[in-house]
ZARO-737692 format. One record per residue (C-alpha): x, y, z; residue in one letter. Coordinates in Angstrom, 3 decimals, padded with zeros to 6 digits. Layout:
[node [X; Y; Z]; "a"]
...
# end
This chain:
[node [-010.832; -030.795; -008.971]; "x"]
[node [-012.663; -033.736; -007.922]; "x"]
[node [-010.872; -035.989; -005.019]; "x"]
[node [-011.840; -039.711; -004.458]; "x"]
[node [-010.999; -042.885; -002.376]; "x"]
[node [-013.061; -045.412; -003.513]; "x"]
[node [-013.089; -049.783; -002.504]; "x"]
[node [-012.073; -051.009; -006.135]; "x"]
[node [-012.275; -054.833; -005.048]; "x"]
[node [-012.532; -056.146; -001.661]; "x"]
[node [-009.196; -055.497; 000.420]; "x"]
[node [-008.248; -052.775; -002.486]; "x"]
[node [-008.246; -049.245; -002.516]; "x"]
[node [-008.353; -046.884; -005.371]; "x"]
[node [-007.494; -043.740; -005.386]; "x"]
[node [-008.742; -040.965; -007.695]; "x"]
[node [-007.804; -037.032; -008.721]; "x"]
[node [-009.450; -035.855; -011.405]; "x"]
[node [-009.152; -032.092; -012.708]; "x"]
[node [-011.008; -031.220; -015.455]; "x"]
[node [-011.059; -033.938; -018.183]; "x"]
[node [-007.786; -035.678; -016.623]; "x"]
[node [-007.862; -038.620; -014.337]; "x"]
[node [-005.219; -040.178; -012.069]; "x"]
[node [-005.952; -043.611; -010.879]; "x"]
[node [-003.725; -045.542; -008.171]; "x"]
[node [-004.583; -048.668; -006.837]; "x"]
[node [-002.070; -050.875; -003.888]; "x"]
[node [000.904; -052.756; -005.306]; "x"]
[node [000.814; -055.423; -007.720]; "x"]
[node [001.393; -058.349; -004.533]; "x"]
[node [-001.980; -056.803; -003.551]; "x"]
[node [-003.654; -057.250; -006.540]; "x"]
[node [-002.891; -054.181; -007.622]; "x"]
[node [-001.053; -052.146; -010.496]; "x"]
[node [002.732; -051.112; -010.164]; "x"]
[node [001.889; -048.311; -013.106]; "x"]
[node [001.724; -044.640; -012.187]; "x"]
[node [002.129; -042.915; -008.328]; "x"]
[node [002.936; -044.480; -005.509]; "x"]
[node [-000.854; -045.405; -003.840]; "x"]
[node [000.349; -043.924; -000.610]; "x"]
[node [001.745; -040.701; -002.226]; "x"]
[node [-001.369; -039.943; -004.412]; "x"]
[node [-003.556; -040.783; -001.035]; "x"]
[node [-001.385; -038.010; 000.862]; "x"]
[node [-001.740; -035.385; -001.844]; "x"]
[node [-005.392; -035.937; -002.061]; "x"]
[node [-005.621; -035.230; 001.784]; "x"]
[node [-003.156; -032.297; 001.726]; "x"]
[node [-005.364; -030.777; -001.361]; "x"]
[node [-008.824; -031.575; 000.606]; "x"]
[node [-007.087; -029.388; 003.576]; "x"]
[node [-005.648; -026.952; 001.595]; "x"]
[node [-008.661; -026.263; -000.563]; "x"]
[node [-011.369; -026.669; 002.429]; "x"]
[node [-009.534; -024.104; 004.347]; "x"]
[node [-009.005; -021.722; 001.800]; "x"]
[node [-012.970; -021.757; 000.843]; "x"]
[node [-013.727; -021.528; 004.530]; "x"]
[node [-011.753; -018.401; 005.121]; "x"]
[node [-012.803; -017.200; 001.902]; "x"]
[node [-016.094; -017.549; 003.379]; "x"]
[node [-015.849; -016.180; 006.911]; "x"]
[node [-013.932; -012.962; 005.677]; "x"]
[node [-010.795; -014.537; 007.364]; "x"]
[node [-007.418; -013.069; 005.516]; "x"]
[node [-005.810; -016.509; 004.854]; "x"]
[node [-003.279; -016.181; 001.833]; "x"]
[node [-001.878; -019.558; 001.655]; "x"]
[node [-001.816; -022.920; 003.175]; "x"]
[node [000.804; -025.086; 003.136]; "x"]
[node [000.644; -028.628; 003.630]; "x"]
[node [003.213; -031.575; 004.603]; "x"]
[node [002.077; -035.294; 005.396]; "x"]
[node [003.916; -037.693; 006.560]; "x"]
[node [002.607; -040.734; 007.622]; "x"]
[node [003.383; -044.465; 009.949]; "x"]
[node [002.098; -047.377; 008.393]; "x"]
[node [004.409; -049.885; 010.121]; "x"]
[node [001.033; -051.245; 011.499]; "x"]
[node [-000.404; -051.360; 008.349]; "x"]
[node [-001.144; -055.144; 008.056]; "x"]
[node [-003.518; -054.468; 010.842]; "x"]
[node [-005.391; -051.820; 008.806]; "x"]
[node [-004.004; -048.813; 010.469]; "x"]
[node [-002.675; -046.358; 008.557]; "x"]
[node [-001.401; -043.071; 010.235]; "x"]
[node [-001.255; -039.685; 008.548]; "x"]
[node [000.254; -036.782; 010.523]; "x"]
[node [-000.089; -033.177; 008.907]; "x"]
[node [001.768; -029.926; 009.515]; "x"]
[node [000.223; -027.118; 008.572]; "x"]
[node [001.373; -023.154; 007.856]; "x"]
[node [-001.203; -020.686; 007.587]; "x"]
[node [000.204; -017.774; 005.717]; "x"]
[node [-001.898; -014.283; 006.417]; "x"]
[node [-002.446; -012.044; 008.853]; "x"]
[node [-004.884; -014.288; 011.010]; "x"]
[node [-005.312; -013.616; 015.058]; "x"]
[node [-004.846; -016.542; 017.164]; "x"]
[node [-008.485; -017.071; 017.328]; "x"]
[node [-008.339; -017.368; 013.863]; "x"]
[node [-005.395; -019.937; 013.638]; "x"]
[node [-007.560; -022.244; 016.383]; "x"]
[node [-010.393; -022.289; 014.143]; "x"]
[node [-009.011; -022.823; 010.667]; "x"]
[node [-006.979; -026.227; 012.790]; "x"]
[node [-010.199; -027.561; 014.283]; "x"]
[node [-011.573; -027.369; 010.364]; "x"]
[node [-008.379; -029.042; 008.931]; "x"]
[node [-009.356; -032.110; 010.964]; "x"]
[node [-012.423; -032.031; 009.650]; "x"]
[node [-011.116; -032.827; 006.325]; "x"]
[node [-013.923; -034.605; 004.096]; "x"]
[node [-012.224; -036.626; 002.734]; "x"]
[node [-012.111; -038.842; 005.908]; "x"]
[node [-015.378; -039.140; 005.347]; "x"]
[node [-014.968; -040.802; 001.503]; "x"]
[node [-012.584; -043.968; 002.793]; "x"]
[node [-014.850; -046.647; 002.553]; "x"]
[node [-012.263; -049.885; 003.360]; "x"]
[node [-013.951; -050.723; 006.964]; "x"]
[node [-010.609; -051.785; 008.306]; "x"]
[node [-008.622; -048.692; 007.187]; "x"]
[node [-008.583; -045.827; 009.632]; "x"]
[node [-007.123; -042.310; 008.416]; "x"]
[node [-005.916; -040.423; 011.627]; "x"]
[node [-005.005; -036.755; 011.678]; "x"]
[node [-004.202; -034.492; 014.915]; "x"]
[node [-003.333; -031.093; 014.548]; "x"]
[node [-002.109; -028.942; 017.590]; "x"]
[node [-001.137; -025.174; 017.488]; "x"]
[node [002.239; -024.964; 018.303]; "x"]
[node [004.042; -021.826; 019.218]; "x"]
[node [006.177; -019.843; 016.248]; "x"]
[node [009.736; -021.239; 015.503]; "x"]
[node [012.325; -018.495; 016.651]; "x"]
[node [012.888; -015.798; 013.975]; "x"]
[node [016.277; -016.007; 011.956]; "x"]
[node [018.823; -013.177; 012.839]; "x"]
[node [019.066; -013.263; 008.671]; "x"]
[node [018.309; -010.108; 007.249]; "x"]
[node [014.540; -010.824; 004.821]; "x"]
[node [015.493; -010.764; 001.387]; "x"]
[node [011.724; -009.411; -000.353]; "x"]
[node [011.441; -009.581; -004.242]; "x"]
[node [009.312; -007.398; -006.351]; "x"]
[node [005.818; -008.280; -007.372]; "x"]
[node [004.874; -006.661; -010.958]; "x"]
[node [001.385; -005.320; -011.402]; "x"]
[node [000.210; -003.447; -014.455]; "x"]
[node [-002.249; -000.644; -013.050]; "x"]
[node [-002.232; 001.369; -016.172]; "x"]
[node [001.393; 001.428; -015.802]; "x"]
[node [003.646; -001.033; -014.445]; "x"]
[node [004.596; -000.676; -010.539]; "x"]
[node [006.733; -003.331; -008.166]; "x"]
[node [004.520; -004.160; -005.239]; "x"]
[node [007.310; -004.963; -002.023]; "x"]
[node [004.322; -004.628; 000.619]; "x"]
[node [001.941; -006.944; 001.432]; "x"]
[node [004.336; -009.454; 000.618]; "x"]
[node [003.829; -013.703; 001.728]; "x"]
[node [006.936; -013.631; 003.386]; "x"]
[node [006.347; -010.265; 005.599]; "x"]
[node [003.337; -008.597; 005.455]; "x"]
[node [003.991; -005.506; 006.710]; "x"]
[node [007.213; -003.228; 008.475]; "x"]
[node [005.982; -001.432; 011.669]; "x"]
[node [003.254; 000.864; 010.084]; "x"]
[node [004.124; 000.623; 006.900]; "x"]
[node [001.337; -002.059; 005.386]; "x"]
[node [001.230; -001.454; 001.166]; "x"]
[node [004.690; -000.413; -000.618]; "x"]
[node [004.359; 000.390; -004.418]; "x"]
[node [006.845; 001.707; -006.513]; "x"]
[node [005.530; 003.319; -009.421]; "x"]
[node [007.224; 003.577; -012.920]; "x"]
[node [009.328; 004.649; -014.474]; "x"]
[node [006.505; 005.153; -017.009]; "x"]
[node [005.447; 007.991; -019.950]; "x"]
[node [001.732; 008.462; -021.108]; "x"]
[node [000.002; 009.133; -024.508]; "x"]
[node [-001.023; 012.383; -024.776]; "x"]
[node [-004.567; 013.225; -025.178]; "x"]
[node [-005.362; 010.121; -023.425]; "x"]
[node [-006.248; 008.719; -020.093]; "x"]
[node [-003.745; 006.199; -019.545]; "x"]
[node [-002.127; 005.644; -016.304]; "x"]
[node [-005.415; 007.752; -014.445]; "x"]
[node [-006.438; 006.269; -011.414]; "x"]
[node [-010.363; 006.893; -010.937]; "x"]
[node [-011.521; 007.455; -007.424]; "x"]
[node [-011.890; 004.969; -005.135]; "x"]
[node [-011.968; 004.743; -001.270]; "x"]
[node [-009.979; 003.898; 001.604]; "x"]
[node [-010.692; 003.473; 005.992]; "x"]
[node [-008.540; 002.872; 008.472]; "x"]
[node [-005.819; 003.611; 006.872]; "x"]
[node [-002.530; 006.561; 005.867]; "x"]
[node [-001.632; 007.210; 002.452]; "x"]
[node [001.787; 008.786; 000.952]; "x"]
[node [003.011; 009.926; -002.025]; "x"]
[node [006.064; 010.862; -003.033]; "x"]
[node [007.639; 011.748; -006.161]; "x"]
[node [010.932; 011.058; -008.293]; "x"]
[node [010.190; 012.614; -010.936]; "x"]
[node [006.921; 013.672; -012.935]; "x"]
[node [003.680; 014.746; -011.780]; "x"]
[node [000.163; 013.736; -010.555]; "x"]
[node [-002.990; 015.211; -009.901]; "x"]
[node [-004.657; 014.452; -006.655]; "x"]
[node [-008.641; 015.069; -006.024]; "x"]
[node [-010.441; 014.041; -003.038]; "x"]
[node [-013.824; 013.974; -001.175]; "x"]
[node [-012.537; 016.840; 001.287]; "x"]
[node [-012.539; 019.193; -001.700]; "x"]
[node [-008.606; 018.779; -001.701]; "x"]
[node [-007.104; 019.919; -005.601]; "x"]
[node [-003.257; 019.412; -005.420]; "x"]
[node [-000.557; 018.717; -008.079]; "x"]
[node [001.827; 016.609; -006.648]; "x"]
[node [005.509; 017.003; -007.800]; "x"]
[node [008.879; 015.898; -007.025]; "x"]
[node [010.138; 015.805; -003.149]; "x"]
[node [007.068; 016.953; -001.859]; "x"]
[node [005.148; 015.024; 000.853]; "x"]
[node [001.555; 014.275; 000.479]; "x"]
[node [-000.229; 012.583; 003.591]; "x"]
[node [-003.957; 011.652; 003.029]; "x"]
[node [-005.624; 010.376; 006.491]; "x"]
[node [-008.696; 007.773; 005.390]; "x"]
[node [-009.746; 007.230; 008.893]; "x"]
[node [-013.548; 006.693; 008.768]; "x"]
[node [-013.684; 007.304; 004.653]; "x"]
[node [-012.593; 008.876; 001.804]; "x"]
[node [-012.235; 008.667; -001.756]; "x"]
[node [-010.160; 010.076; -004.211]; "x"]
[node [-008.485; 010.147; -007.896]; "x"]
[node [-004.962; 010.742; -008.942]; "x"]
[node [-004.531; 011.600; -012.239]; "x"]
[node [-001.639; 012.418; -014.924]; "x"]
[node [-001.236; 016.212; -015.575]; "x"]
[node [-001.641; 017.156; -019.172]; "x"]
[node [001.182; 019.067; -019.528]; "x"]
[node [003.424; 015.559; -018.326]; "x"]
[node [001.489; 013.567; -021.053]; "x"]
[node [002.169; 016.163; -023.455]; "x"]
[node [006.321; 016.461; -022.995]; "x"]
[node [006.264; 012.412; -022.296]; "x"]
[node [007.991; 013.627; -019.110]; "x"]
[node [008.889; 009.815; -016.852]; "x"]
[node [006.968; 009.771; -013.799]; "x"]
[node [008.070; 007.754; -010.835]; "x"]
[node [007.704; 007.485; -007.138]; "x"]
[node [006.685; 005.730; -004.508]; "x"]
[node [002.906; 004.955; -002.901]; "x"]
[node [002.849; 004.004; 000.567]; "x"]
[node [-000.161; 003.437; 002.926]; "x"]
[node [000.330; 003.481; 006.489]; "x"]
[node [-001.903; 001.729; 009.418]; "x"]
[node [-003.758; 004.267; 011.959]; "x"]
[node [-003.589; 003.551; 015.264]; "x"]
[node [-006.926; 001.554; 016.614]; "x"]
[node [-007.679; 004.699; 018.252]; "x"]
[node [-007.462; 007.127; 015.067]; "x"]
[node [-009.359; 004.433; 012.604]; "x"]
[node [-012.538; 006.285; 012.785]; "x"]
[node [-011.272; 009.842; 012.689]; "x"]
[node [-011.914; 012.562; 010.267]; "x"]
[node [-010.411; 012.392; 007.229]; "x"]
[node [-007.752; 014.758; 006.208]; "x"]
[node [-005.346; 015.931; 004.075]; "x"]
[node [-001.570; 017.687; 004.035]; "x"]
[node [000.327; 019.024; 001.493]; "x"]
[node [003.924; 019.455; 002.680]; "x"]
[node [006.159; 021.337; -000.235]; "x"]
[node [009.991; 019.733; -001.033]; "x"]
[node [011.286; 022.930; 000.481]; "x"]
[node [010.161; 021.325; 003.766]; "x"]
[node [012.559; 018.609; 003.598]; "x"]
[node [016.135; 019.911; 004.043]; "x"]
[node [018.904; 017.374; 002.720]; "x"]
[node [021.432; 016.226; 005.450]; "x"]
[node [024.841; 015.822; 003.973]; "x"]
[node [027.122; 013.526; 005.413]; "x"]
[node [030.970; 011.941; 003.692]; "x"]
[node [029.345; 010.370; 000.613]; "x"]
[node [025.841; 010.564; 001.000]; "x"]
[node [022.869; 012.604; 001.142]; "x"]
[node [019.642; 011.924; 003.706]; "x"]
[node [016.792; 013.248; 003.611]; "x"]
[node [014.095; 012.273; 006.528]; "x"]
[node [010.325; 012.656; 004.954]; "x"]
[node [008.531; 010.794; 007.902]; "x"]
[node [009.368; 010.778; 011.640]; "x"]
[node [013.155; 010.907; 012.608]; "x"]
[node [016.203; 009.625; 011.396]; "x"]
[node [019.714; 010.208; 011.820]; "x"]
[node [018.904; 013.111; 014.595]; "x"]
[node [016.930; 014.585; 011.901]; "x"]
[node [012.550; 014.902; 012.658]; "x"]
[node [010.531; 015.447; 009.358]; "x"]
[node [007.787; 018.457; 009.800]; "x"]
[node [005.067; 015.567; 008.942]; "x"]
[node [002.824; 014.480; 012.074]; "x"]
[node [001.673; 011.392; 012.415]; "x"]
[node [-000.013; 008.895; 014.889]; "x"]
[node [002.267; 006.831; 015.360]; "x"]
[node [006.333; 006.160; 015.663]; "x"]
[node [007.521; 005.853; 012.451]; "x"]
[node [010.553; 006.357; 009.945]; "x"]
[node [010.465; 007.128; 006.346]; "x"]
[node [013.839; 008.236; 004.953]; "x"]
[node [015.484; 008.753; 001.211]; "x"]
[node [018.923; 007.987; 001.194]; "x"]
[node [021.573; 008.997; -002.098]; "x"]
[node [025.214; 006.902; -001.702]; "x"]
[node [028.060; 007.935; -004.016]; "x"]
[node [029.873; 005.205; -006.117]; "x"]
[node [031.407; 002.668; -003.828]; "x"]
[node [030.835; 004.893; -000.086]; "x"]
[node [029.661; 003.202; 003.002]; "x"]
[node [026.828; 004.550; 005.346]; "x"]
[node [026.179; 003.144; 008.968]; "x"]
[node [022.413; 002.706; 009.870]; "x"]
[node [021.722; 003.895; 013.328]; "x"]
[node [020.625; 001.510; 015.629]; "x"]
[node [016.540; 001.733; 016.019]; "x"]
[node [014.161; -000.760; 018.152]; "x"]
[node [011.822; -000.055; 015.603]; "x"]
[node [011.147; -002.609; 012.385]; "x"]
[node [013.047; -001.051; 009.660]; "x"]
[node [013.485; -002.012; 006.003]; "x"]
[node [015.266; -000.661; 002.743]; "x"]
[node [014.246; -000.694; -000.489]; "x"]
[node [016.426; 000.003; -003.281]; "x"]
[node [014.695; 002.094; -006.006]; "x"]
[node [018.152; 002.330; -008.453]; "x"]
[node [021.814; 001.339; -008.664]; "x"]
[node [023.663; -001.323; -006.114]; "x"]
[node [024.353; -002.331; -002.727]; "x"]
[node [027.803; -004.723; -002.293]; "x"]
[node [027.213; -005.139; 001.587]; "x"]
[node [024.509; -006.108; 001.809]; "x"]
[node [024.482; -007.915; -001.556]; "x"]
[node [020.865; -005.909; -002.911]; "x"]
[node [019.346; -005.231; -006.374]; "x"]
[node [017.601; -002.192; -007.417]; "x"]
[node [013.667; -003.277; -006.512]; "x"]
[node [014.571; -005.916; -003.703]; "x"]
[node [013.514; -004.748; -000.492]; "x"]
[node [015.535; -005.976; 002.752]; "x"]
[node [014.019; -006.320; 005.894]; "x"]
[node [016.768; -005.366; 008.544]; "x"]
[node [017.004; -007.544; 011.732]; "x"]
[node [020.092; -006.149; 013.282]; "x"]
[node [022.285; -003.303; 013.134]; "x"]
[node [023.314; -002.864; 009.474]; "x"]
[node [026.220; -001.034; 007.515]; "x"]
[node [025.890; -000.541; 003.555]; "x"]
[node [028.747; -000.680; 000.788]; "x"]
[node [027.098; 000.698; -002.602]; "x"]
[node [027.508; -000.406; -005.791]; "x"]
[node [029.718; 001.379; -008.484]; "x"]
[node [027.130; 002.867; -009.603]; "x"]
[node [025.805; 004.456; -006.275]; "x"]
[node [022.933; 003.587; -004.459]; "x"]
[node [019.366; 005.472; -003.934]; "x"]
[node [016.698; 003.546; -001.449]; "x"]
[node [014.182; 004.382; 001.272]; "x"]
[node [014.350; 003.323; 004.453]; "x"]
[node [011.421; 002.691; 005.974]; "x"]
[node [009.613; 001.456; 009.334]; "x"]
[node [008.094; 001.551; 012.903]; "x"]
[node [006.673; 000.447; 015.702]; "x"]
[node [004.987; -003.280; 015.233]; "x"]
[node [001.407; -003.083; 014.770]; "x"]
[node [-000.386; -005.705; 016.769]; "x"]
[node [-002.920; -008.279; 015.213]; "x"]
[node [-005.517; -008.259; 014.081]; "x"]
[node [-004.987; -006.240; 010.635]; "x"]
[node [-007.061; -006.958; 008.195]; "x"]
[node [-006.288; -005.190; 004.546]; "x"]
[node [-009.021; -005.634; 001.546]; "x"]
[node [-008.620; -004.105; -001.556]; "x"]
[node [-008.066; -000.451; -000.862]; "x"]
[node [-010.005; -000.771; 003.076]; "x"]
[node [-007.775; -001.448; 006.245]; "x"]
[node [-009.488; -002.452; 009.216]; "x"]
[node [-009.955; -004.856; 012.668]; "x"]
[node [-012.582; -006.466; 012.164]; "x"]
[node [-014.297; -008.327; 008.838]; "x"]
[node [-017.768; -006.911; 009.486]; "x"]
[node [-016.139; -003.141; 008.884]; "x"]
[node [-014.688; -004.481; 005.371]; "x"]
[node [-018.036; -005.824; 004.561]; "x"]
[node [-019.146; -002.680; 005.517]; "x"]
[node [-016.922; -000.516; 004.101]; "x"]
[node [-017.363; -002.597; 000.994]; "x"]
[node [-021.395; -002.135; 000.722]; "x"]
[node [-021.643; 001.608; 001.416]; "x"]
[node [-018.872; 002.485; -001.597]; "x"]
[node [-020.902; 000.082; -003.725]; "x"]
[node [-024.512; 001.463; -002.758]; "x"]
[node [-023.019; 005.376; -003.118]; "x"]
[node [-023.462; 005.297; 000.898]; "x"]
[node [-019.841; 007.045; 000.871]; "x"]
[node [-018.245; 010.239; 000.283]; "x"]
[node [-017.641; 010.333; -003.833]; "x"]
[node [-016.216; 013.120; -005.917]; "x"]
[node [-019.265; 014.846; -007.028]; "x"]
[node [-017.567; 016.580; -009.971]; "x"]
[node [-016.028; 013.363; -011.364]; "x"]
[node [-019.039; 010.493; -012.568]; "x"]
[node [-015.861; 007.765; -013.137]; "x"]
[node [-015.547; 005.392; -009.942]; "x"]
[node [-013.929; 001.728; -009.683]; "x"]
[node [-016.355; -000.716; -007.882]; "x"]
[node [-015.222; -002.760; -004.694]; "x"]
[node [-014.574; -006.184; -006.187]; "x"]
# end
């Protein structure tokens, strides 16, 4: 895209987007001496100025490591002294990512640096932007309604976590759920080749199906249904997870959910480690028309066998046809995520997630209701998540980033297949 504001003819000026091979010209009104054809002059002026900020920040962060996601961009402007040559543009931005204040401050002090300031050429036109950080508007008491973001990884998944509008519940920082999905036998569909992780928690946990789990620790475990398997990155490890051929053979469904969970500041560097925790472990708490079963933390006066860090909650909860369940109260950031059937109250859809912000009391659907419930204690700022690294700082991504690259990290030594850091 290529953004212009050029004098046409003395006391005129044109304004020009071209992307690719298309062109947009506006020029002032036709009283001006001008064209009354195509946008506004002012509109196509305040779009080019909104798309200069927009894409100049974006390429900035991109280039300072800084995990900016989206910018947003409204203009409004005051030309009532516009006969004088003044013409005022005022800009609101929203930074969407998980940016420390420090971070915020900067990317504003670029925004007003905006090039394209520097392309108005009319002598007695001045373009006037001030940006101020202002502090966040007041969080709506409405429950977050999340929707499911499809990725095919060799099967499809719905990604809930990181999403734009939340980017993470307490701990809880990546939410996948995986499948359902059958393989070809004899193949390698659906195998995830090692890769690496720091900083951060992962766990799996299975519907239905199997996978095979291999790690840098020398760690061989077949994970199954209801089983708990907690992988601690901390200072780096890599591993694979792979379909059993026994599943591929019977084209048995496999399904679950992959979770990662941020360490504490304090436990980013630690050893890395792995549990296996067998379903027998996880006892199912019956209650009138449902069935609870607490996997991580504690939950309905129930505390999972699992240690970990930090407060959190990980629960699977089973509602019959049409029962009602009251959530206990928590001071914790808590979410549900409905992997199958209906919720009336609140209204939810199998693969919408809901982020709770008050006490909350579900009605399932006819057909019954299955979700997780999961949360914690906020994490504060700065978290920074790249590709399959978690970290505080963008020097330890970059670092984390080289070493996997340049083999300076812990690989499988009995598998040659790796994915590269992008």
């Amino acid at each position: 895209m290529t953004i212009t504001v050029s004098q046409h003819t003395p006391g005129q000026l044109r304004q020009t987007i071209r992307i690719h091979s298309h062109q947009i010209n506006a020029d002032l009104t036709q009283a001006a001496g001008g064209s009354d054809t195509g946008p506004d002059p002012h509109d196509l002026f305040d779009a080019a100025v909104a798309t200069c900020k927009a894409m100049t920040l974006q390429l900035f962060a991109k280039r300072k490591n800084i995990p900016l996601d989206e910018v947003k961009v409204e203009i409004s402007r005051d030309d009532s002294a516009e006969s004088k040559g003044l013409y005022q543009l005022y800009a609101t931005l929203e930074l969407i990512g998980d940016l420390t204040t420090e971070q915020r401050e900067q990317l504003l002090a670029i925004a007003d640096k905006c090039p394209i300031h520097k392309l108005v050429t009319h002598s007695e036109v001045q373009v006037h932007t001030s940006l101020k950080s202002e502090s966040a508007p007041v969080q709506s008491s409405e429950p977050l309604l999340i929707q499911p973001q499809e990725r095919d990884i060799g099967f499809m998944i719905k990604r809930l976590l990181p999403a734009k509008a939340q980017r993470r519940v307490g701990p809880f920082i990546f939410v996948d759920h995986m499948g359902p999905a059958t393989f070809v036998a004899g193949s390698t569909e659906g195998d995830v080749r090692q890769h690496p992780h720091i900083g951060l928690a992962t766990v799996t946990y299975l519907f239905s199906g199997a996978m095979q789990h291999s790690d840098t620790l020398g760690t061989r475990q077949r994970i199954e249904p209801g089983a708990i398997n907690l992988m601690r990155a901390g200072r780096g490890i890599a591993h694979s997870e792979r379909i059993p051929v026994d599943i591929r053979q019977e084209q048995v469904q496999v399904e679950g959910m992959q979770i990662w969970l941020m360490l504490p500041e304090d436990q980013a560097e630690s050893e890395p480690s792995f549990q296996h925790y067998p379903a027998a472990l996880f006892p199912v708490m019956q209650v009138p028309g449902c069935e609870i079963k607490v996997l991580l933390g504690e939950y309905f006066s129930q505390t999972s066998v699992v240690s970990f860090p930090s407060r959190c909650c990980y629960a699977e909860l089973k509602l019959d046809p049409c029962s009602n369940l009251t959530l206990p109260k928590s001071e914790q950031q808590l979410a549900i995520y409905l992997t199958k059937g209906s919720l009336k109250q609140p209204q939810l859809n199998a693969g919408q997630m809901l982020v709770m912000t008050d006490d909350l009391t579900v009605l399932a659907g006819d057909d019954g209701a299955h979700f997780m419930l999961l949360g914690g204690d906020a994490v504060a700022d700065p978290v920074l998540l790249n590709w399959n690294f978690v970290a505080r700082t963008p020097e330890r991504l970059a670092q984390a980033k080289a070493d996997w690259n340049s083999g300076n990290f812990p690989r499988l030594t009995d598998d040659p297949e790796w994915i590269p850091a992008p």
